[in-house]
C-alpha positions in Angstrom: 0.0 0.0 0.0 0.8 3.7 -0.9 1.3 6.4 2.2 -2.3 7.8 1.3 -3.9 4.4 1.1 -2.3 3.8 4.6 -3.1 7.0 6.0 -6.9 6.2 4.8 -7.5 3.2 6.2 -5.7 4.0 9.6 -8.5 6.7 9.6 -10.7 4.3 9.1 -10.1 2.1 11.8 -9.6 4.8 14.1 -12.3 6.8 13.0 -15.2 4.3 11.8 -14.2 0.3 12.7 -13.1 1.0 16.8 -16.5 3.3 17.7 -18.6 0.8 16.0 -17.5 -1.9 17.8 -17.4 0.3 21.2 -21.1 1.1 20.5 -22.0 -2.3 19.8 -20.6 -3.4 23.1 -18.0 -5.4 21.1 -15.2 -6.0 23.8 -13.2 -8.2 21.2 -14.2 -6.5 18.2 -12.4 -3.2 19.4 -9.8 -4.6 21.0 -8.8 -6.8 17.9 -9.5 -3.3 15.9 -7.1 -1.2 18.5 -3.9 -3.8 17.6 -5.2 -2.8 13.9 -4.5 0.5 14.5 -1.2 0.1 16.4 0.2 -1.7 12.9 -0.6 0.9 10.7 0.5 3.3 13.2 3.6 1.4 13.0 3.6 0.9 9.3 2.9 5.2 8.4 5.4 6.0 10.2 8.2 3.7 8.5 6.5 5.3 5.7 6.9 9.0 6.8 10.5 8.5 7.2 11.0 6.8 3.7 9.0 9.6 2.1 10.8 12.5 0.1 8.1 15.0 -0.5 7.1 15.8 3.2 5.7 19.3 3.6 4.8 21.6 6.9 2.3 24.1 7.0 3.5 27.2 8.3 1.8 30.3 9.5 2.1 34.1 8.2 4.8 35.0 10.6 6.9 31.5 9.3 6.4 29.5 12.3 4.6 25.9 11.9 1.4 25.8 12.3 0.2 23.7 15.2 -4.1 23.5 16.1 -5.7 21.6 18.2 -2.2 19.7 18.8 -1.7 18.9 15.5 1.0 19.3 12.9 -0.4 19.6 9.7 1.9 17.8 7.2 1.3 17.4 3.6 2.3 14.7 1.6 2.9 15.7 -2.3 4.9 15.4 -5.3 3.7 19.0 -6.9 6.6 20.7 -5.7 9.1 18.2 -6.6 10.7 20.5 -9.9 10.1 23.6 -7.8 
């Protein structure tokens, strides 16, 4: 799989498969789901660090931009001749 595709279906999990299966009372379900999400966690990650077109966002004033605790980080080959 691709960093997006990755990135995508950790989302997913995180996001769709584990509240599901919390909701539904399904101890197992969300467990097995949660040891999902720590391999791909695992597996983006090995990915970031392989990946040559990593971008930051960065406010006016040239610092990065950080909300809500978050680094936003773009992942793109537009700039690659620039």
């Amino acid at each position: 799989m691709d960093m997006i595709e990755c990135l995508m279906l950790l989302d997913y999990v995180t996001t769709e498969f584990i509240p599901s299966a919390a909701q539904q009372n399904k101890v197992q379900d969300v467990e097995y789901f949660k040891s999902v999400e720590l391999i791909l966690q695992e597996v983006v990650w090995k990915k970031i660090k392989k990946e040559k077109h990593l971008y930051t966002a960065i406010e006016a004033d040239g610092k990065i931009m950080i909300k809500n605790n978050c680094m936003y980080v773009f992942i793109t080959s537009m700039y690659e001749k620039m």
